[in-house]
C-alpha positions in Angstrom: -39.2 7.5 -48.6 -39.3 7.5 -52.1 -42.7 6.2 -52.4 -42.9 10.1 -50.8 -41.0 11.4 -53.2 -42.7 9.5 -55.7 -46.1 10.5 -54.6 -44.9 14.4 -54.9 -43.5 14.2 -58.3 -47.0 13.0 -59.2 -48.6 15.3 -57.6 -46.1 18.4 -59.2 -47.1 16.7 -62.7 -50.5 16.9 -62.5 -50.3 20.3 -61.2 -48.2 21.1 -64.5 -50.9 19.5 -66.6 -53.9 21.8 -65.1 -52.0 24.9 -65.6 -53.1 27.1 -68.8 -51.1 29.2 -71.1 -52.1 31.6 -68.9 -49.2 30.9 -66.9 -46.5 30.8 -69.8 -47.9 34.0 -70.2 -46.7 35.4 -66.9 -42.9 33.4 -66.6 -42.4 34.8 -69.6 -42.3 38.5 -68.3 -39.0 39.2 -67.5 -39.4 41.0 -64.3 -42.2 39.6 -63.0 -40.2 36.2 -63.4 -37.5 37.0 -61.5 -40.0 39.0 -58.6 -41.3 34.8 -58.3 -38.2 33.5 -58.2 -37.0 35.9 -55.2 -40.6 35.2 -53.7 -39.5 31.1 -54.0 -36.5 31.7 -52.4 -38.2 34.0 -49.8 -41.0 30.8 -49.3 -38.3 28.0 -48.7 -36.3 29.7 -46.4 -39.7 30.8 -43.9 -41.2 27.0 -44.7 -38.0 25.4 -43.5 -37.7 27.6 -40.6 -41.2 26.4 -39.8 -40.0 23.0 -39.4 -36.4 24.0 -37.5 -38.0 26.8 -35.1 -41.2 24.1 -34.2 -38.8 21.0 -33.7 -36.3 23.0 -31.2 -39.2 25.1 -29.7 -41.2 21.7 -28.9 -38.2 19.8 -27.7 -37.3 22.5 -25.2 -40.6 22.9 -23.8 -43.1 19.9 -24.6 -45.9 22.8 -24.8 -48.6 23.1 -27.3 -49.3 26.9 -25.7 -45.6 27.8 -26.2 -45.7 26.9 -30.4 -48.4 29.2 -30.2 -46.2 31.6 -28.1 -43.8 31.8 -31.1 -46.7 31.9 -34.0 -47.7 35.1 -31.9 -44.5 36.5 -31.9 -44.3 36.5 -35.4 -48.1 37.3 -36.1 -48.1 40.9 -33.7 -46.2 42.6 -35.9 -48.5 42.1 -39.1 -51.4 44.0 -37.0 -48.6 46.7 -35.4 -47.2 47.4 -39.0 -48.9 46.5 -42.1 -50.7 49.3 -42.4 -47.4 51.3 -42.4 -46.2 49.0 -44.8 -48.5 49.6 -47.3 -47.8 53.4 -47.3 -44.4 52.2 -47.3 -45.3 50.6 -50.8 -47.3 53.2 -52.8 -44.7 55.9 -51.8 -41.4 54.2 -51.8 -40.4 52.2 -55.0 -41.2 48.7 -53.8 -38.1 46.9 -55.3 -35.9 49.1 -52.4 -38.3 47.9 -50.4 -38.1 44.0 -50.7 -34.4 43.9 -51.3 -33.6 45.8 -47.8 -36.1 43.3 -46.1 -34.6 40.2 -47.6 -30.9 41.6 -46.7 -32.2 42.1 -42.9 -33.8 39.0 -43.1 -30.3 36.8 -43.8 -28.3 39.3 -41.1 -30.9 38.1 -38.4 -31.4 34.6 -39.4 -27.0 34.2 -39.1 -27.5 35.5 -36.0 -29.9 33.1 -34.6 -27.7 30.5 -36.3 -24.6 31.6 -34.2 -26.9 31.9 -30.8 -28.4 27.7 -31.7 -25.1 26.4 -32.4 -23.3 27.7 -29.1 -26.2 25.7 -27.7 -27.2 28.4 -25.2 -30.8 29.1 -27.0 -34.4 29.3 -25.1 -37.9 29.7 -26.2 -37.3 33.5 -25.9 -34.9 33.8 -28.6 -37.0 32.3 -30.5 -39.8 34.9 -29.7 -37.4 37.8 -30.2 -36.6 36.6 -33.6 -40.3 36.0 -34.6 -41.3 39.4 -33.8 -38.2 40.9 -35.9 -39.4 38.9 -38.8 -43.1 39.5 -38.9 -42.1 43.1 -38.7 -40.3 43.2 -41.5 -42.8 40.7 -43.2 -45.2 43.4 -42.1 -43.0 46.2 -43.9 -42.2 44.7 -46.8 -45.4 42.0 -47.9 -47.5 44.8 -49.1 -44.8 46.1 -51.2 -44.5 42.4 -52.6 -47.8 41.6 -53.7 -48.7 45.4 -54.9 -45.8 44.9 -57.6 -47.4 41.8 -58.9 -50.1 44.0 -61.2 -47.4 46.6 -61.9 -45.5 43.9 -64.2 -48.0 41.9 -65.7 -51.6 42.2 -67.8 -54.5 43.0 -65.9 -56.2 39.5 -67.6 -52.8 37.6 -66.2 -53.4 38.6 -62.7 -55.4 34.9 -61.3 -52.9 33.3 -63.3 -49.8 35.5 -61.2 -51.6 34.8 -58.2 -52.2 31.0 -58.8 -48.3 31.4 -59.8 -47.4 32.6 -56.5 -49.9 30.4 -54.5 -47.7 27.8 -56.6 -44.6 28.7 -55.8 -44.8 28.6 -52.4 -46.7 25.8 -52.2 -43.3 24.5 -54.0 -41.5 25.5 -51.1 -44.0 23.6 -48.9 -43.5 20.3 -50.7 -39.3 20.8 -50.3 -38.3 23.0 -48.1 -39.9 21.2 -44.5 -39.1 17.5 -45.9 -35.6 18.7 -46.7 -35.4 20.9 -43.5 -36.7 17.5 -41.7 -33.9 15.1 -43.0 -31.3 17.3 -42.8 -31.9 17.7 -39.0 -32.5 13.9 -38.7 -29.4 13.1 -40.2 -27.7 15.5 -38.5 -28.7 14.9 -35.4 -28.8 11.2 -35.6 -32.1 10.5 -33.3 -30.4 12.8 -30.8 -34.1 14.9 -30.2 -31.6 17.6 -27.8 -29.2 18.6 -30.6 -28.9 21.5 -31.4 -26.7 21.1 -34.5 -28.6 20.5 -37.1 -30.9 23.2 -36.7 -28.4 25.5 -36.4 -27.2 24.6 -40.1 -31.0 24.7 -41.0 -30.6 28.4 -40.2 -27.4 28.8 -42.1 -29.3 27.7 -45.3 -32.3 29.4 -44.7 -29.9 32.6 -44.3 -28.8 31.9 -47.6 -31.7 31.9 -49.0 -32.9 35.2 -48.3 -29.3 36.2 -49.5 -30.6 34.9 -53.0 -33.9 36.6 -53.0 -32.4 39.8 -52.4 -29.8 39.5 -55.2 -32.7 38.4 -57.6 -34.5 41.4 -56.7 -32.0 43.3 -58.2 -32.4 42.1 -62.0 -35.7 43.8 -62.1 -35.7 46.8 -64.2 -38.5 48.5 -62.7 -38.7 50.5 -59.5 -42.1 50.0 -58.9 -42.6 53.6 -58.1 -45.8 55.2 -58.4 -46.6 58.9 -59.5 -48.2 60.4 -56.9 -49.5 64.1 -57.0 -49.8 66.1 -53.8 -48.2 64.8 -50.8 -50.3 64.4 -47.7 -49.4 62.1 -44.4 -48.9 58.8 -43.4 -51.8 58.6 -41.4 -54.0 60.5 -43.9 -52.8 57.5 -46.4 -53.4 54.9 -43.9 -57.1 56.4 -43.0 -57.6 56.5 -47.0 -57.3 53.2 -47.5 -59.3 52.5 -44.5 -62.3 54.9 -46.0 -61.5 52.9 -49.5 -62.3 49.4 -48.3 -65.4 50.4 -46.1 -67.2 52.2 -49.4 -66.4 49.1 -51.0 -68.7 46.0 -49.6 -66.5 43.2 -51.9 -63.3 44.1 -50.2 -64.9 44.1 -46.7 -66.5 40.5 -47.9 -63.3 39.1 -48.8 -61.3 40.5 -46.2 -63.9 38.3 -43.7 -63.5 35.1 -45.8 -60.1 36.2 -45.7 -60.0 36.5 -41.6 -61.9 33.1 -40.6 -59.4 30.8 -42.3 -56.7 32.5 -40.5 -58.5 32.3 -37.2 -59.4 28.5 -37.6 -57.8 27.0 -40.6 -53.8 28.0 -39.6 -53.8 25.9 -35.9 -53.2 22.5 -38.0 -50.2 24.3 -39.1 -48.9 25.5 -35.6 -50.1 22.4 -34.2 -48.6 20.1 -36.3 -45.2 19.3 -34.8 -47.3 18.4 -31.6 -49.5 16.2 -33.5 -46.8 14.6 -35.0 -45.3 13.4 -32.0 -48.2 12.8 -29.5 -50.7 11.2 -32.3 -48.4 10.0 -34.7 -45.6 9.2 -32.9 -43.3 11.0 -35.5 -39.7 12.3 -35.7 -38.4 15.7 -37.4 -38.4 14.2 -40.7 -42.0 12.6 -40.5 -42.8 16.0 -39.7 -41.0 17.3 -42.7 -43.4 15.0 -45.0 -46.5 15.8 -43.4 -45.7 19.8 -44.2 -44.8 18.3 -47.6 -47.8 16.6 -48.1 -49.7 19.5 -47.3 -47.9 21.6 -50.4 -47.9 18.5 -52.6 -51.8 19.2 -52.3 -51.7 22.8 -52.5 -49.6 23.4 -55.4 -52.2 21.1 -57.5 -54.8 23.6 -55.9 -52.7 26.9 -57.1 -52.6 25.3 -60.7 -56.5 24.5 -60.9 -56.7 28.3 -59.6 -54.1 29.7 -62.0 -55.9 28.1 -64.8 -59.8 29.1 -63.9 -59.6 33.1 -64.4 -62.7 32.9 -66.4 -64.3 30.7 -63.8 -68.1 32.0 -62.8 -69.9 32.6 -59.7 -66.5 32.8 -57.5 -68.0 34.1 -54.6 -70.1 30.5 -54.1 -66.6 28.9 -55.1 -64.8 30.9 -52.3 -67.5 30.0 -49.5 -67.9 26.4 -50.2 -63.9 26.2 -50.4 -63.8 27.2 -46.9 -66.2 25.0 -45.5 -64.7 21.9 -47.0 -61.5 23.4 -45.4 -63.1 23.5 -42.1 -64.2 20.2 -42.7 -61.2 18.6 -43.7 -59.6 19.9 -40.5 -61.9 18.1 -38.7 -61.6 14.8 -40.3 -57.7 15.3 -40.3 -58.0 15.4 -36.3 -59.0 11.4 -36.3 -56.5 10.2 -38.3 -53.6 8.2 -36.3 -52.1 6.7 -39.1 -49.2 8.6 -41.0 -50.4 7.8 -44.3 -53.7 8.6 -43.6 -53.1 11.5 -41.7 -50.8 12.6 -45.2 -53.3 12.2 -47.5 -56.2 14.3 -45.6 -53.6 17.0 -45.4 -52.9 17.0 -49.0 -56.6 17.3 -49.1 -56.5 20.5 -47.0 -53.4 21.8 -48.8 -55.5 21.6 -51.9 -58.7 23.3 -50.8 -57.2 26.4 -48.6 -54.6 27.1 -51.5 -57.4 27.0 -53.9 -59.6 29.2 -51.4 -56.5 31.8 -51.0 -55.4 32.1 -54.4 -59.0 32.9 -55.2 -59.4 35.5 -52.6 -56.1 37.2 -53.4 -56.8 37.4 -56.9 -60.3 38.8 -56.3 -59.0 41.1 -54.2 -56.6 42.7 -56.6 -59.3 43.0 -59.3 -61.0 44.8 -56.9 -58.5 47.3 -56.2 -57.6 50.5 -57.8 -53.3 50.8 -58.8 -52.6 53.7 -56.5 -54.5 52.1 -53.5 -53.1 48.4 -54.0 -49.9 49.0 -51.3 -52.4 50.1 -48.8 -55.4 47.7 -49.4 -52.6 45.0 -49.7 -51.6 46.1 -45.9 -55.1 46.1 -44.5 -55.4 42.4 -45.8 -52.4 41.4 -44.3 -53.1 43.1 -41.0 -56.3 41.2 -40.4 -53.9 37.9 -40.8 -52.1 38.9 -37.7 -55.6 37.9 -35.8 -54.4 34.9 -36.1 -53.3 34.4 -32.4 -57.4 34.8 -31.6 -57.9 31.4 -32.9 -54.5 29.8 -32.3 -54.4 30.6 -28.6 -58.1 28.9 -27.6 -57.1 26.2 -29.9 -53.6 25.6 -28.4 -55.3 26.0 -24.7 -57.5 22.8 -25.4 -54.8 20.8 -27.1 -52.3 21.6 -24.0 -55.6 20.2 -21.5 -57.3 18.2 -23.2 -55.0 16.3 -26.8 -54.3 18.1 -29.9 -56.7 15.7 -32.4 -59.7 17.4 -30.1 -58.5 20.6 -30.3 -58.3 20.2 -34.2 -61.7 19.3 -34.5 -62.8 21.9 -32.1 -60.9 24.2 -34.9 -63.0 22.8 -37.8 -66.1 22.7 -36.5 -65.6 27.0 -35.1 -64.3 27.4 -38.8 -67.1 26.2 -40.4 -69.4 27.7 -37.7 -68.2 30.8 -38.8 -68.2 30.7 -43.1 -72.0 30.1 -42.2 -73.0 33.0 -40.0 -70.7 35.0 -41.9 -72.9 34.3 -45.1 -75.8 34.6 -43.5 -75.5 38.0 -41.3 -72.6 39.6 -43.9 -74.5 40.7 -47.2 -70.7 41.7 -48.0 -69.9 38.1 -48.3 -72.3 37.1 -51.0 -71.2 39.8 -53.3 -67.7 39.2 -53.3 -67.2 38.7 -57.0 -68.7 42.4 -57.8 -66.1 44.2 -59.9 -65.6 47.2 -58.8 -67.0 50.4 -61.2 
């Protein structure tokens, strides 16, 4: 264990070491510092409840198909409500906006606390709760990432989104390996306790109590003059007219899509992998998420710190396909240490590859249309289920390492008839005029 934790402090170092004064730059803007630190307290509480909710789903049901049940739950809403969510954010000031979400968040995550502990929970609370927090997700993410350029310099913006990438990746190294223990030690090897989890949840709730409170030391509203008023369906039908006359954001919305479809199962299929291939508990579990963010936070660095880098559309493509091929590979490992250091390895890659694309994507975008294009990009993430839901059908009838390397080999399958057959997808790195 603290050859782990040893391992991760390296890995935060040389993540410190990469970054450029880029990102001194950013932290030291007031308000967009403390619009991070609610967004870290945000990404702890949803990474820990990735660990609690897959532990108690997978010890109440044994089913591969039923973790992808619950991903579902949460991912609906994002295709239901995103696009409402970025009218929400260039009409409404966008601070209300993230500090009502974060305030709903806590009040249903103590109520799914309460409903655990009296130990009469099933896999359909579980979906309940997943569908109330994508939606507000759904509401409120736009807002959230739209604010981001409001706050900082235009030529800060791949350092802010490395900065992000970063921070949650933070949350990814902690938050699951602490989430793990604490229900390991909790529950003392009792896999049907319900105990520890529930406190996981009273934490978690916590946490979203803190990013709502930080919300409210920003001085700006992040409202944005508009003139004329029209409808909420004539805004949402705007921004759908805005990306199609603009090939680059339909390119990086399909680069955007694929990883999603076939690069996100090894997330939702990791508790199962952990205990049929690897034999692991809660906490093992815990480390494996960790690894995974121990990797990625030394990808959101290298990002953060490579806003002048060239060519970024090859960069983006080949990113994916070494993501797709890392999946693969990670499928055939059966070792715990081996199995940690190829998911560092995709941690690395895909946060690299995201904080790329969402960073290119912003550049791309005009101020008043950000909320909306924001939305549109986040709505295509809730087609997530369209990969997970094949994938989790093979693990449950077949194993999970074949399904995992069924999921690499589709992702990769895809990045390369997506280059060839999308002329979008080449020109990805075209500023827009």
């Amino acid at each position: 264990m603290k050859a782990v934790a040893c391992y991760h402090t390296r890995l935060f170092s040389i993540g410190l070491f990469l970054a450029s004064r880029d990102i001194k730059h950013v932290l030291a803007v007031r308000n967009f510092m403390w619009l991070w630190v609610g967004s870290l307290g945000s990404a702890f509480a949803m990474n820990m409840q990735i660990i609690a909710r897959g532990w108690l789903v997978y010890t109440l049901t044994s089913s591969a198909i039923d973790l992808a049940w619950v991903t579902m739950s949460f991912m609906v809403p994002t295709v239901l409500f995103s696009l409402y969510g970025g009218v929400l954010a260039d009409r409404v000031p966008k601070k209300r906006i993230i500090i009502w979400a974060q305030a709903l968040n806590c009040i249903a995550t103590i109520v799914m606390a309460m409903i655990i502990f009296s130990e009469q929970v099933d896999f359909w609370d579980f979906i309940w709760f997943g569908f109330f927090n994508g939606t507000i997700l759904a509401l409120s993410m736009p807002a959230r990432q739209a604010f981001v350029p409001e706050l900082i310099d235009e030529h800060l913006v791949y350092a802010a989104m490395g900065l992000n990438t970063a921070g949650w990746n933070l949350a990814r190294i902690i938050g699951p390996a602490f989430a793990g223990l604490l229900i390991a030690l909790i529950a003392d090897g009792d896999k049907t306790s319900h105990f520890g989890v529930g406190v996981v949840y009273i934490v978690i709730a916590t946490l979203y109590f803190i990013s709502a409170v930080t919300m409210l030391l920003i001085n700006r509203s992040g409202r944005l003059k508009r003139e004329g008023r029209s409808s909420a369906l004539a805004d949402m039908k705007e921004g759908l007219s805005y990306v199609v006359a603009r090939p680059p954001l339909i390119g990086l919305i399909v680069l955007s899509i694929i990883p999603f479809l076939f690069g996100m199962p090894l997330t939702t299929l990791l508790p199962a992998f952990n205990e049929e291939i690897l034999g692991g508990h809660a906490d093992d579990l815990g480390f494996l998420v960790s690894a995974m963010g121990g990797g990625a936070i030394i990808g959101s660095f290298v990002m953060a710190s490579m806003g002048s880098l060239q060519r970024k559309a090859m960069w983006l493509i080949l990113t994916c396909v070494i993501w797709g091929a890392l999946t693969s590979v990670f499928a055939l490992s059966h070792t715990q240490s081996l199995a940690m250091g190829l998911i560092a390895l995709v941690g690395f890659f895909s946060s690299w590859n995201m904080s790329m694309n969402r960073g290119m994507l912003q550049m791309q975008v005009e101020n008043h249309m950000r909320g909306r294009i924001m939305s549109i990009d986040m709505m295509s993430h809730g087609l997530m289920p369209l990969g997970v839901f094949p994938i989790s059908w093979i693990a449950e009838n077949y194993d999970v390492g074949t399904a995992l390397m069924v999921s690499g080999y589709a992702f990769m399958a895809l990045i390369l008839l997506a280059v060839v057959f999308i002329p979008s997808v080449r020109t990805t790195d075209r500023l827009r005029a």
